[in-house]
C-alpha positions in Angstrom: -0.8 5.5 -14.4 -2.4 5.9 -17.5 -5.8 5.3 -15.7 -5.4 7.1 -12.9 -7.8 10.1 -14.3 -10.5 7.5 -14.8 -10.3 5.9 -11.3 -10.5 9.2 -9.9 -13.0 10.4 -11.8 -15.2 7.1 -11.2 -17.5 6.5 -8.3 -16.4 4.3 -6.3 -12.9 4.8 -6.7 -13.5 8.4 -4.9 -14.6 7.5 -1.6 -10.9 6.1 -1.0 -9.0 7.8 1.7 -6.0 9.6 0.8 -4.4 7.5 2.6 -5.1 4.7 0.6 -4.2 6.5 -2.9 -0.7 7.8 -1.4 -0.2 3.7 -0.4 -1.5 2.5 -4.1 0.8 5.2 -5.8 3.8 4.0 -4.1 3.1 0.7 -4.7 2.7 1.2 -8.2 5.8 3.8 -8.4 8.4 2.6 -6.1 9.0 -0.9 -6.5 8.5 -0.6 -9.9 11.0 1.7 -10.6 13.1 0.0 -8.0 12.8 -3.4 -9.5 13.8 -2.0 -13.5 16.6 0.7 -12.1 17.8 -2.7 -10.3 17.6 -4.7 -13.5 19.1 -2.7 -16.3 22.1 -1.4 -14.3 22.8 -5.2 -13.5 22.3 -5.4 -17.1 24.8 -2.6 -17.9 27.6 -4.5 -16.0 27.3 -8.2 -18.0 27.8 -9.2 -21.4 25.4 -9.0 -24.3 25.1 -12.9 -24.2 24.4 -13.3 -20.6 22.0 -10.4 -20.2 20.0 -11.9 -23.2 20.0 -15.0 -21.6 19.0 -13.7 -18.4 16.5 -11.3 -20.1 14.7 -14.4 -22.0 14.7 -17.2 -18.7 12.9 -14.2 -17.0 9.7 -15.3 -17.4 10.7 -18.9 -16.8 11.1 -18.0 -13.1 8.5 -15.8 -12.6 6.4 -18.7 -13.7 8.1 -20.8 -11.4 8.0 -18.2 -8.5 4.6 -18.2 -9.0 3.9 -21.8 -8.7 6.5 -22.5 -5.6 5.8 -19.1 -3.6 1.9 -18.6 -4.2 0.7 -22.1 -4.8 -0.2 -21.2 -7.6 -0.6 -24.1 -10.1 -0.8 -23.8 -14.4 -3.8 -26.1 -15.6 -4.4 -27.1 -19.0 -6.7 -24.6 -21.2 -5.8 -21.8 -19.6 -4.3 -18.9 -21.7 -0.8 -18.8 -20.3 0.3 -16.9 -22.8 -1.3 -13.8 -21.5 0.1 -14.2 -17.8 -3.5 -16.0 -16.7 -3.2 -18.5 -14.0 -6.3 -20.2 -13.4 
């Protein structure tokens, strides 16, 4: 959201439809607000000691998501650390 204004303002960027700008902003908007409103008010119902646990595996299986749903597979020397994938 915070470069919105620059995509507009850039060149190619404008010759989307609007269409396409109303489908990108609710992709950007709605799922993601779906997807945290989801977590933290399953959060709000579990103890502290679950919900950190649950909190620090996330990125366990979003690594492992990635790998089993996408075919997506970690090599060595890649910066994994960063969220790359190569």
């Amino acid at each position: 959201m915070v470069l919105l204004p620059l995509a507009v303002c850039a060149g190619p960027a404008g010759s989307y439809s609007h269409e396409v700008w109303a489908l990108l902003a609710y992709l950007g908007l709605v799922p993601t607000a779906l997807g945290y409103l989801f977590f933290f008010r399953g959060i709000h119902f579990i103890r502290a000691s679950t919900a950190a646990i649950l909190t620090l595996i996330e990125p366990l299986v979003a690594i492992v998501s990635g790998v089993d749903f996408l075919c997506r597979t970690p090599r060595p020397g890649c910066d994994h650390r960063c969220g790359f994938c190569c």
